[in-house]
Each structure stands twice: as C-alpha cells, then as structure tokens.
N, C-alpha and C positions, 0 to 999 in steps of 0.2 A: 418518453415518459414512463415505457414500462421497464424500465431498468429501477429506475429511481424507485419506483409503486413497488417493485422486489425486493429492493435492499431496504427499502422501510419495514414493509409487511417481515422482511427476517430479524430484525434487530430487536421486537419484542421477545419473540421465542429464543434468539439465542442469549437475551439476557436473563429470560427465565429461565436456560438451560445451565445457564453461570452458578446463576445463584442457586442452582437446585443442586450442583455439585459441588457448590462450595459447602450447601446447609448436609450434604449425605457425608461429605469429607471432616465434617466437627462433631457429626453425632456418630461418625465412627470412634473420633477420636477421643468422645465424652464417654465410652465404654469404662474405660478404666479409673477417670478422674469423677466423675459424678456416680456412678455406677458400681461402683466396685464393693464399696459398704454395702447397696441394697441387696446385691446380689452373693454376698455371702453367709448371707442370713439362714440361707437353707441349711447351713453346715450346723447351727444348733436351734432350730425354730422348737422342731417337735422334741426334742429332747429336751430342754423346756419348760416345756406345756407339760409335758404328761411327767413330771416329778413333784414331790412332797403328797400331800393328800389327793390329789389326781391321780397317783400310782394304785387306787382302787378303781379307777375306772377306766382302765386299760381293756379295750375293747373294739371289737369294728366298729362298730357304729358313734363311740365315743371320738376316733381316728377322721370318720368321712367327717363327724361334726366339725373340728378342728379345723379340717382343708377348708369349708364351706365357710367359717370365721375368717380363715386367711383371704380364701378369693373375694370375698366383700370387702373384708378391708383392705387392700390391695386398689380393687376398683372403685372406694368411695375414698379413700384418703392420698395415695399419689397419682393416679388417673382424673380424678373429678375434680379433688378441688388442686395440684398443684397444678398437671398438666396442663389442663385446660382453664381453669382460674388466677391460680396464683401467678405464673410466669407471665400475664396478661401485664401484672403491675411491677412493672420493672422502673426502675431510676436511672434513665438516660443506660438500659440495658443492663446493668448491676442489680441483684437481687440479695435477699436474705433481709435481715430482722431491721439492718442498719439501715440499708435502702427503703423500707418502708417506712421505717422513723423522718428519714431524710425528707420522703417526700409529704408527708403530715406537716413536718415545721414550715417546710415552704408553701403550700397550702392553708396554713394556721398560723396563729403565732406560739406554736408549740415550743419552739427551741428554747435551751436555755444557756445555750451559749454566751460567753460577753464578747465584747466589742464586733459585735456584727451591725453593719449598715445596711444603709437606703439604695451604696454602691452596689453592693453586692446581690441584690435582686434582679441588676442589669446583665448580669450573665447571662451566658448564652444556656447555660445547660440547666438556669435557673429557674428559666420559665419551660420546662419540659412536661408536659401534662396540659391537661385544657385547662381554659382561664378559670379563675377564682370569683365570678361574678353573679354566676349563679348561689354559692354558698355564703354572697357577704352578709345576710342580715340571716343567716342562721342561727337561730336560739341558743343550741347546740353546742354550735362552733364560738357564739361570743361566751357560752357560759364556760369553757374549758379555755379559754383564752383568761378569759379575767381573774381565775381562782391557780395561782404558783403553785399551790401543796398540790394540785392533779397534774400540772404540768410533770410535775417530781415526781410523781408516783409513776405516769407514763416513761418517763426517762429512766426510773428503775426499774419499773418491768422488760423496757428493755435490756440493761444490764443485764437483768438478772438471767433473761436467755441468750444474752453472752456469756455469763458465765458457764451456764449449761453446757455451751458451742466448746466451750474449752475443757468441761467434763468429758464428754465427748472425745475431746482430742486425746485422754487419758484412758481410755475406757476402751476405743474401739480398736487400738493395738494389742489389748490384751486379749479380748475377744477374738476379735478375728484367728490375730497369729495361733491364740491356742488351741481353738478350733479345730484349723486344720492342721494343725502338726500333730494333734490328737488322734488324728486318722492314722498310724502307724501303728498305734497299738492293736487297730483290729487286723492286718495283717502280721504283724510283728509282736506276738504274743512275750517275747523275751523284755521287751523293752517294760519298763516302770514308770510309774508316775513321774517317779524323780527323774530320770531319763529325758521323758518327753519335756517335765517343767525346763530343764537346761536347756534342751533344743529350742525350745518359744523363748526363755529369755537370750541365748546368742542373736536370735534372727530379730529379738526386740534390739537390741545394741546395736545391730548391724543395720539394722532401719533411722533409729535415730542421728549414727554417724552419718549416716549418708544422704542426710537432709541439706547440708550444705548443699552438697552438688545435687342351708339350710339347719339352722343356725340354733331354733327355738328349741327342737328335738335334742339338740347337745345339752343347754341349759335343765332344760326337765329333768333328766336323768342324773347329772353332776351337782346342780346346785350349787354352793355358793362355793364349794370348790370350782365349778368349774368358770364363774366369776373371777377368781382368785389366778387362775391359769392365763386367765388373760394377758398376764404380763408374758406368758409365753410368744403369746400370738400374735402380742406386739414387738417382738422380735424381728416381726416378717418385714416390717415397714422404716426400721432403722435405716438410716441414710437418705430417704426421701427428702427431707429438708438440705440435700446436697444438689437436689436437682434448681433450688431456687436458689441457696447463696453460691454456687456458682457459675451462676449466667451470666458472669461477665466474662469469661474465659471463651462463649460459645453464644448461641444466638437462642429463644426462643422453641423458634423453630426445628432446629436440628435436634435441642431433646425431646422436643414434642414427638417428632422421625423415631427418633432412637428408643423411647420409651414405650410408646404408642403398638410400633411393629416390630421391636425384638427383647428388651427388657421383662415388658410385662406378660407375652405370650411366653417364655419361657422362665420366668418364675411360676407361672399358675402350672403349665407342663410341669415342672419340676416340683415342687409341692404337691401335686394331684399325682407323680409318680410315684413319691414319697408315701404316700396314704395307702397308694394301691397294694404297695409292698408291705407297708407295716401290716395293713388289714392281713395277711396271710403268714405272718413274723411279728407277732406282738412282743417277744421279746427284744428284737433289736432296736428298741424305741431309743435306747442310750447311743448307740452310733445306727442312727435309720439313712445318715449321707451315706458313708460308707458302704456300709452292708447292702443297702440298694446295690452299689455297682457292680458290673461282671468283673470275676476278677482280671479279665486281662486285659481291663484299660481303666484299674486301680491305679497304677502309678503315673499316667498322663493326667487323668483326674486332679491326686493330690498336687504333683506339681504345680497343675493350672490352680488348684484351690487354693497352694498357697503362696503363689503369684499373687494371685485376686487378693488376697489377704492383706499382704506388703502394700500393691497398690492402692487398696482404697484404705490403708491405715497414709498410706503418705497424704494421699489428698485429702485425708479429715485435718490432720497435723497440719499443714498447709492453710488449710481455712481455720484452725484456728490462730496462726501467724496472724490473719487478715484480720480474725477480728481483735486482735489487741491492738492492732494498728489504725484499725477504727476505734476501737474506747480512748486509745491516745489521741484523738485527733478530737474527738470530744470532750477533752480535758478532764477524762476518769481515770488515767493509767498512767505511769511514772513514764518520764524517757526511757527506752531501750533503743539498744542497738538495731535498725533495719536494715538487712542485707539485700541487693536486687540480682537475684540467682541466673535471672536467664536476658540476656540480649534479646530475643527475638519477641518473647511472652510477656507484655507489659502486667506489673502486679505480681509477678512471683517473687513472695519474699523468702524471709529467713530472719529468723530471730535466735544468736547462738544463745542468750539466757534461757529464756522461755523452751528454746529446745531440751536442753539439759534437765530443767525445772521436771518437764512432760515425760522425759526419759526413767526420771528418778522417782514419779508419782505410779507409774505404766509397772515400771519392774516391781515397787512395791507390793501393786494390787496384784499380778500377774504371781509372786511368791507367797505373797499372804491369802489370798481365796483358795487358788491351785484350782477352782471350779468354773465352768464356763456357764453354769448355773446363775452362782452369786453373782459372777459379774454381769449375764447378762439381767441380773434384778434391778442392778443401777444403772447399766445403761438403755435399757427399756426406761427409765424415770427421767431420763435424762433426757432422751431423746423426745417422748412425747408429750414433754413441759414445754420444750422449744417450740412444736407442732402447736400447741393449744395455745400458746404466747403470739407467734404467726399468724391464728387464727383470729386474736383481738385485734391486733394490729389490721389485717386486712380487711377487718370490721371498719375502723375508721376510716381508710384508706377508700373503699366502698361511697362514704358517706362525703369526704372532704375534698379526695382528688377525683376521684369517680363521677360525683357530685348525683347520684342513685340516689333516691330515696330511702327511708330513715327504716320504711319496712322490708326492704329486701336486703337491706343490711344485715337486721335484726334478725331475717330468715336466715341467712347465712350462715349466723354465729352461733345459731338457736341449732341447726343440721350439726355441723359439723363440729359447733363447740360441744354438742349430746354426745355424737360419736367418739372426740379423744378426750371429754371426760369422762367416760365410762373406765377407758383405759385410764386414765390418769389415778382414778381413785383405786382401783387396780394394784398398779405401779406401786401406788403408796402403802399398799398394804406389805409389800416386798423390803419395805425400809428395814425392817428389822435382820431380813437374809438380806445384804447386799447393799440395798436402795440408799442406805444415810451416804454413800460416798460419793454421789453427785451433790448432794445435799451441805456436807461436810467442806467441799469441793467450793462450790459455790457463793457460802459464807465466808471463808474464808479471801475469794476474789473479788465478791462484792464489798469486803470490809476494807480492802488495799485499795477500792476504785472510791469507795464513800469519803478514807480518810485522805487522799490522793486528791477527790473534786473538792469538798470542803476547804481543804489549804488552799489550794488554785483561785477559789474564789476570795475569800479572804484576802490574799495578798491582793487579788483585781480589784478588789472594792479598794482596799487601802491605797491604793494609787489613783484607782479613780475618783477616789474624795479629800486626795491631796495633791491634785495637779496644781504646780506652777501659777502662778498667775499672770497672764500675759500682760495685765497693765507692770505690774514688776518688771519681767522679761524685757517692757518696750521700755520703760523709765532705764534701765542697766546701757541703754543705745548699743549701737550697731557692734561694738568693742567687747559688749558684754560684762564691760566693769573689768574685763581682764587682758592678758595679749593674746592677740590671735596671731598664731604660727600657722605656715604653708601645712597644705595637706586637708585629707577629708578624716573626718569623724563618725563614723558610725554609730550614732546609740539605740541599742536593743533596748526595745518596751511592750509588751505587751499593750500597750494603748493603742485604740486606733485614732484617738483625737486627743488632742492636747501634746503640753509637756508634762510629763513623769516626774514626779518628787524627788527621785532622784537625782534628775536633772543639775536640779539649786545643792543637791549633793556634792555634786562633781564642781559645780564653781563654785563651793568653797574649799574645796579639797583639794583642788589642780589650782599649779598658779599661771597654768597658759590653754588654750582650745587652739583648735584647729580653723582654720579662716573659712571653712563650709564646713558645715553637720547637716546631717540626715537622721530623721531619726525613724528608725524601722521598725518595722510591725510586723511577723508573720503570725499569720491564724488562719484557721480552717474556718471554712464557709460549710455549709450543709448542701455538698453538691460533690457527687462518686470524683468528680475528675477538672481543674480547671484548666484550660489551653492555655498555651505558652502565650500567646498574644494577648489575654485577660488578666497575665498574673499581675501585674506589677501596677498599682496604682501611685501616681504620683502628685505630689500637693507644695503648698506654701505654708511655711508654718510665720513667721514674719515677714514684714516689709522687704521689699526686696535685695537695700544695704544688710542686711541681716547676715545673707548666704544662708539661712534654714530652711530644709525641706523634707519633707515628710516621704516615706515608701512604705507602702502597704504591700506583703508580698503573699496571696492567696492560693491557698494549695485543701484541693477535695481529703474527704475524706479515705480515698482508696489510691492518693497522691504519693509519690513518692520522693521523698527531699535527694536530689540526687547534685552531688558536688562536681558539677564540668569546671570548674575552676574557671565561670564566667562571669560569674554575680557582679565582682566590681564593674566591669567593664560594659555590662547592659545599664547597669545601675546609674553609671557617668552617662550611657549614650538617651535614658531615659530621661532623666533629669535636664537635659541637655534640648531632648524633643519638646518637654514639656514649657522649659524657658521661652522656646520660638512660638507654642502655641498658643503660650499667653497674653505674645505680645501681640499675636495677628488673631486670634476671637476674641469679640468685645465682649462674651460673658466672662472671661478670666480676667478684662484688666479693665472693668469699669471704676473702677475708685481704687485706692493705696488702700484702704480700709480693708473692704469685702476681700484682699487676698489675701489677710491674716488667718492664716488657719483657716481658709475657706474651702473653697470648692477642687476637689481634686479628680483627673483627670486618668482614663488607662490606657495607657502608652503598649501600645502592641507591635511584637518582635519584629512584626513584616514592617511597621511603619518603619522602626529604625532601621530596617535593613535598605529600603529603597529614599529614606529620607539624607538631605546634603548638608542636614544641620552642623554635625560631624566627620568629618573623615580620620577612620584609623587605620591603621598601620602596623602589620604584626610584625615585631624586630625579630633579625635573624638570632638563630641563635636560643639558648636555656640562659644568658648568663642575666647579670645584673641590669637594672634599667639604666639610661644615662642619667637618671633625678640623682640615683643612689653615687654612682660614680665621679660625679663631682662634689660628693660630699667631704668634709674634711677628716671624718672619722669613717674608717673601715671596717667596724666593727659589725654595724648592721649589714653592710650588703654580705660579711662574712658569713653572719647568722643567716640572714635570706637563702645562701647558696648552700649550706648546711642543709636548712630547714628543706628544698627541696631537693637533693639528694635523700633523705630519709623518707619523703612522702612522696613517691614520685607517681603513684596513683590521683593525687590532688595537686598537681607543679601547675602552675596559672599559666596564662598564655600573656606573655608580654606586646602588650599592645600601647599604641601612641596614637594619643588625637591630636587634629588639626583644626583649625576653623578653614575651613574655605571659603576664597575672595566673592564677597557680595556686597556689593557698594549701598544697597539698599536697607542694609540692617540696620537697626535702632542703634547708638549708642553704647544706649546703658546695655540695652541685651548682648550686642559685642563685648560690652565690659564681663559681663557677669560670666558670659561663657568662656573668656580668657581667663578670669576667675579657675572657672572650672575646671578647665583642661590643666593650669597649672597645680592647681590644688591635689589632680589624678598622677601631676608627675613628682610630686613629694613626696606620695606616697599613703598608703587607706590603713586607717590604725580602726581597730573594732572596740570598742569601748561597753562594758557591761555592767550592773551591779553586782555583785556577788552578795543576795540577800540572806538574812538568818529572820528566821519567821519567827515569833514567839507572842504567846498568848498572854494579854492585860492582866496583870495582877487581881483586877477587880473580877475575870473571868471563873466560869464554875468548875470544879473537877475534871470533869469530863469535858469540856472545853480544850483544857491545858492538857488531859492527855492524848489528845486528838492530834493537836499543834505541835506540842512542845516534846514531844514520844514519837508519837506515831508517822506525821506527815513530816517531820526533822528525821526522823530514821530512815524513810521513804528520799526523799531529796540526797541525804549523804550517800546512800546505795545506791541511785541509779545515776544515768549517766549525766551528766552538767550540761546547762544548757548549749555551753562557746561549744563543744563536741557533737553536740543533736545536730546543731547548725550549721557544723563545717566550717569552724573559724580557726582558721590558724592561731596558734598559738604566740607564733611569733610577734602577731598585731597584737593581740588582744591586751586590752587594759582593764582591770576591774577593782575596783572600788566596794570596799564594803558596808553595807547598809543594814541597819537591826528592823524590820517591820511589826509593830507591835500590832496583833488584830484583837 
C-alpha cells in the first residue's frame, strides 16, 4: 500500500509543478505581446507631461509630483482593477470589450443579433459562467431587456471602443517607432528631424509588410495646468487594456505572474529613475529615456527600445485584426479577407485590406504631426475611452454574470469610473493638439459599421417577413411543380427557420432543382469559439418524399472559417446521421407533421466518425470522380480538373459513400439514404442569390442614402459572399434578386 499512498501523494505536486511551468513559460512569453505598449511608455511619459503651459513649472518637486501620479495610477488602474478584477471575467478565457459584451447577452437578452435560437443556448461554452437564476426577476435586468433603443445604445458603446481599439492600431506605431528612433538624435547630433522622421516611417513600412508573416502637493502648485498635463501621465498606462483582450493567447494567471512580479516592479524602478535624474537635469525633460542612460549601454538600450517598439506596435495591429473580425461576426463590418498566419497559434490573423488601410493612416499621422507630443494627445484619448468603456461594461457584468449586488457594482464604477474620468475629461481637452484624430478615426468606423448593420438588418427583416409559405411549398408536392435532376443543391440563407423568398425565386427562374436541397445557414452565436462537434446543426425542412434539409453551420465570434475542403462530405455524412436518428428516437418521428421544419438535431464530428450509418471511401488519386466520368459531356470534369489545378490550396478530397449491409433498416430510411449517396455522386452545385438592396420609393432621404449610396457602395467593395464562404466558383449558381426595404 505504500507505493500506491506515494505515487498519489506525488501526482498532486507534480501536476501543480506542470502547470506552474507552463503558467511561467506564457508569462515569459506574454512579455513582448501583451507587454510591449505598456512598457514603452517611459520613452515619452515625462516628456509629455512637462510640455505646453506645464513648461513653467519645471521643477523638482513638480517632477517627484508627476512620479507619485504615475505610481498610483499604475497601482489603481492595471494592478487593482485589471490584474486582479478584470481578468477575473473572462469568456470561456477570451477577454476584451467583446468578451464582456458576449457574456451580458448570454446572461440577458442583450444581443441583438438575428436568427439566434433556443439551440444555441445548448452549447457547451454557452452556459460558461454560473446560472442565471438568481438574476431572473431582476428589475434591472427585465427593464434593459424590454426597452431595444438601450439595448442599441449598449451595442454601440461597444462599437464605439472598437473603434477606439482600431485608433489604437493607428496610433501606437507611430508613437512607439518614433519615440525611439528619436533617441539617436541625442547621441547623433548630425542627424535632423527629417532624418529621423524617414528612419520611423522605413521601419513603419517594414512592420506593416511583415504582418503577413503624493499627488495633492503637485496639484497646489500647477493648477489647472497641471490638471491639463494629465494627458501626460496617462501615457504611462497605454496598452494595459492589452493585458485583458488578449487573454486568449495566454491564461490568467501567467499575466497576473508576469505583471504582478516583473512588469510593474520595473516600470515604477523605471519612472522613479527617471524623476531622480530629471530632479538634478531639468533640462533633459525632452529626452529624460535617453539622457538618463550611461552612455556605454546607449546602443543596447535603443536597440532593445526599438525592438519593444515593433513588437508591441505588432501585437496592437494584431488585436486590432481581431477586433474587426469580431465586429464581422456581429454583423457591423463588411466581408474582408481573413488570413490564418500561424499553424500552431489558433486566432492569429491577418487582414491584407485593413493592413494596408492602418499602414496608410500610421504614415499619415507619423508625417503630418512629426511630434510624439500630438500623437501621444490622441492616443492617450483613445486609449483611456476604451478603459472607461471596459469599466461600464464590467459594471454590468458585476451585476448580471457575477450576480453581486446592485451596490458593489455601483462601488465599482463610482472608484474607478472617478479615476479614468478625471483623465478622460483631461484627454478631451488635448482634442484641439492632437485628440480629434481618434475622434475623426472612429466616426468615421463607426459610420461604415452603422451603415454596414442597418443594410444587414433590412435585408433580414425582408426575408424574414417574406418567407415562403410552406402550405404553398406542400401544395407544389414532392416534384416541386418542377424536374428534379440527380445531385445536391445547396441554398445559402441567412435564415435559420423557414424558406427564403428567394427560394419561390429560383422556381420560377430554373426550370429544373436538384433531387435533394439543403438549405444553409451560417451565423455567429455569442460564444469566443464553437467545437467541431457542435457546429453543424441538422433539421427537416419538408415531409420526408421532399428530400429538404436544413444545416445550421455555427461559428464563435473569434472563429475562424477555414476551407479543408471537407464541408461537402461532413455535410452528406451529417445529413445521413441525422436520417437514422430520426428514425430510431420517437421525439424526431412522432407524426409526418411535427417533422416539417421541426425540431433539429447537432450531429457531432466524433459521432460520424465512429457511426456505421455511412461508409466512405477516399479514391485514389486527384483526378475526376466516377459520377463525372460517365458522363456524356466532358466539359465539366475538364473545368473540375482545371479548377483544381489553379486552387490547389482548396482541391477537395474525393471521397465515396457506401451504405453498409443491415438487414434491420427501415425501408424508406434505406431509400432516402440511397437517395443521398447518389445525389453526392452527381455532384454538389451551391446556389445563392446575388441580391441588390434598394430602398422603397415612399422611403425618407436619408433612408435612401444609407441603402441606396452607402450600404450598395459597401457590398460592391468588399468581398462576395460565394468568396467569404469558400465556394468554388465552379459550382456556384446565382440568381439575381432586387430587395426593396
């Protein structure tokens, strides 16, 4: 027995020894991606603060004030509340604005997403927080439930510190890099403004290319200058809000390690070195990084300084990829291009538009200010809008997922929301040097996401208030009023119930379908990430002579649509699972009625994979299937074998199902899935509308240039949907449809 009482008694500690080296191995590694902004702050904090009408109160004692502003804000605003508070409320471990929003709507009925369901609460990552039962008859919570225009308001507040998050992305490349490339002129006296401005914008080009791959005592004496200087001193705390959006890359704990005991001890060392020096050299307040260092480890310095530079300008650029990829997934941002940059790192994207965009706004500011001043006036306003934005949110979040009472919320927001509006109103005073261009910035983004959602919805309403009517559908009988040809039919809808208007489009417009349709749905749920095994929801859209079936294909907000070139073939083996499962639980096949567009089903990866419903078959070989090769015309498998020769990034895996022998199976279900298998060996055509949106005649001005300008200008310039989606081109069919809203 004392073997066994040994090797217990060790398997605690050494899994606490695991995990304590894996949580020291990510907060090493969080140095430069979370870290990198806060910590280059000190390269222009005091220089700063102590410019414009502060430049009369250059003194020691104005200098130790200053540190004393920095070391409190430091330990009240990234130590108290994110360290220890914020990173508390994570979203299935994903942080930032979106993550908080995410988990309000699941907690409330905050969202205002469309076509979300009753299904979609059954996720796993759904219910991640405690239950919701203590807050159901909260006053609160039903009165911000039942009034839309708060909901809207909540949902653009958060926008709007996405937008910010993407000011940001513009902001803090030019900051940083110019910073410290600015450091050569205090060794390098030869060198010029203009000089140094070139050197920051090569090393801006060269960042963007390679995206691919005691406190009271100060106030007395300054007054409302020294009020005003704040925007200085909120410099010091720039990129904190990096420590919570991105904690999905890392854990908790490791930046809590990482900040706790080496971050924040040496920013306070570092800024307290800074003071000690400037107090006895009041002139070098304009380079006090520099000038502090000895000079014979000036050149290891800058390099490392503008190392740190590049790196935490990548990782803000970076998080802002993520969050346009979150506003898209919220249906506020047009399609773009998402690129998945790293195998091993799930969630590192790339956006080449938005890159470009960020590169061309960065060099702007970076030529046109030329001052690390001005810039940092707008991104101090930028920065601690998102912080005060964060703070309302975590106010609810307190109140709804927390399920805390209504006064220690209130405490909360009362502490903290006092401390970054003091700065905020601060900040705002800087708009005139600097501050409008987050400002400019974010109008600008917010008016592409408002006239981007507005269309969005419009068209969803106009489909959702002209669905099909299935007594029609069922009067047309199983034939559909038309000929049904071999093969599947794919039709894209954004619907998650019903048939699509456009539907009765296409049978008058085609004079044959397909002998099974699917009609598909993907949309984002309010959840960071959904598993392979919960994506795919499967259903009945008619009787079962029909061959109609519905697929719901769900993907999180920090998801990533990635093309294995498998979809047909889970899609056939799901559809397939779901047939057998209908026939053996009596909730799916109690009456021919209730499976009309009834109750649908999530057919998960592992069940196909160990289920005998289907057997396939990958044929040898890239070339043509046998469907295609007995056909009389050669033209398509010619196109086929073209088509992946040019895309060999997306080339499908040719696969072949089987029924295998079971004497026990229904009939009709053997019919239906011989059905099926033949209809995958004809071949899968993707069918779309190609809509044009346009606003009712009877509509107001501004209606019509919303619609008919703005969200039609938006649609032609970004990318198509059959592209977002990974449809070969070679299938696709699309039909064009005018939607009047």
């Amino acid at each position: 027995m004392e073997p066994e009482s040994g090797t217990s008694s060790r398997n605690p500690s050494q899994l606490s020894w695991v995990n304590l080296s894996r949580n020291l191995v990510l907060a090493y590694q969080s140095f430069g991606v979370v870290y990198g902004d806060l910590s280059t702050s000190p390269l222009y904090v005091y220089k700063s603060t102590f410019i414009g009408k502060l430049q009369n109160h250059q003194n020691e004692e104005a200098i130790f004030g200053a540190f004393s502003l920095i070391f409190w804000t430091l330990t009240l605003v990234p130590l108290l509340k994110y360290v220890f508070i914020l990173l508390s409320a994570d979203d299935n471990g994903e942080g930032g604005t979106f993550a908080l929003y995410s988990l309000l709507c699941r907690h409330a009925r905050f969202s205002l997403l469309p076509n979300q369901q009753a299904a979609d609460e059954e996720l796993s990552a759904y219910k991640y927080g405690p239950l919701t039962q203590a807050v159901g008859s909260s006053p609160l919570k039903r009165f911000l439930e039942k009034h839309k225009r708060l909901r809207t308001a909540l949902l653009l507040v958060v926008l709007f510190g996405a937008c910010m998050v993407i000011g940001d992305g513009v902001l803090t490349p030019a900051i940083s890099v110019l910073s410290s490339v600015s450091g050569l002129q205090v060794t390098e006296n030869k060198l010029t403004d203009g000089v140094v401005l070139l050197l920051a914008c090569v090393i801006l080009v060269g960042l963007f290319a390679l995206q691919h791959f005691g406190t009271h005592r100060f106030f007395r004496e300054t007054g409302k200058e020294g009020w005003i200087s704040l925007g200085g001193i909120l410099l010091s705390i720039t990129g904190t809000e990096a420590m919570f959006a991105d904690l999905g890359h890392f854990t908790a704990f490791s930046i809590r390690l990482a900040f706790a005991f080496v971050i924040y001890p040496c920013l306070v060392v570092q800024y307290m070195g800074q003071a000690a020096f400037l107090s006895k050299n009041i002139p070098s307040i304009s380079s006090s990084f520099y000038d502090s260092i000895p000079d014979t480890v000036f050149w290891p310095v800058f390099i490392i300084a503008t190392l740190a530079a590049i790196v935490g300008s990548q990782a803000v650029i970076t998080a802002t990829f993520s969050i346009i990829k979150q506003c898209h997934a919220l249906g506020c941002f047009p399609r773009v291009k998402v690129v998945h940059t790293s195998r091993h790192i799930y969630g590192q994207i790339y956006i080449p538009e938005i890159n470009w965009i960020l590169m061309i706004l960065t060099l702007a500011i970076t030529i046109g200010f030329r001052d690390t001043t001005l810039i940092g006036n707008a991104y101090g306003l930028a920065c601690v809008t998102v912080m005060f934005i964060t703070t309302c949110l975590m106010t609810l979040v307190i109140v709804f997922v927390w399920q805390k009472s209504v006064l220690i919320a209130a405490l909360f927001l009362l502490f903290f929301g006092f401390i970054e509006g003091v700065y905020l109103t601060a900040a705002f005073m800087k708009v005139p040097q600097g501050g409008w261009v987050p400002i400019v910035l974010s109008c600008i983004f917010m008016g592409i996401m408002y006239v981007w959602h507005y269309g969005t919805c419009k068209k969803y309403n106009f489909d959702l208030h002209n669905k099909v009517s299935l007594k029609w559908l069922l009067g047309l009988g199983p034939s559909l009023g038309i000929v049904r040809v071999p093969g599947i039919g794919l039709i894209y809808s954004e619907l998650a119930t019903g048939v699509p208007a456009i539907f009765s489009h296409f049978v008058t417009n085609l004079p044959a379908f397909h002998n099974v349709l699917v009609f598909v749905c993907v949309k984002s749920v309010p959840v960071p990430y959904v598993s392979p095994e919960e994506r795919f929801l499967i259903g009945r859209v008619c009787p079962r002579p029909y061959r109609m079936y519905r697929c719901i294909v769900r993907y999180g907000y920090k998801d990533i649509q990635r093309d294995d070139g498998d979809f047909e073939n889970l899609l056939v083996q799901s559809i397939a699972e779901f047939i057998q499962m209908e026939a053996e639980e009596p909730q799916f096949s109690t009456s021919e009625s209730s499976s009309i567009d009834g109750r649908m089903a999530v057919i998960s990866t592992r069940t196909i994979q160990s289920s005998s419903t289907l057997m396939a078959t990958e044929q040898e070989g890239l070339g043509v299937s046998n469907s295609f090769q007995s056909s009389k015309s050669l033209s398509l498998p010619g196109l086929l074998s073209a088509y992946d020769d040019e895309n060999p990034q997306i080339r499908r895996r040719r696969v072949r199902f089987q029924l295998p022998p079971n004497p026990g199976m229904d009939a009709s279900v053997r019919e239906e899935l011989i059905d099926l298998i033949q209809a995958k060996e004809a071949g899968v055509a993707y069918i779309m509308g190609h809509s044009y949106v346009k606003a009712r005649r009877s509509s107001s001005f501004l209606k019509k240039l919303v619609i008919d300008m703005g969200y039609s200008f938006l649609r032609k310039n970004c990318r198509g949907p059959a592209v977002a989606l990974n449809i070969p081109h070679i299938s696709l069919i699309e039909v064009g449809m005018i939607y009047y809203v």
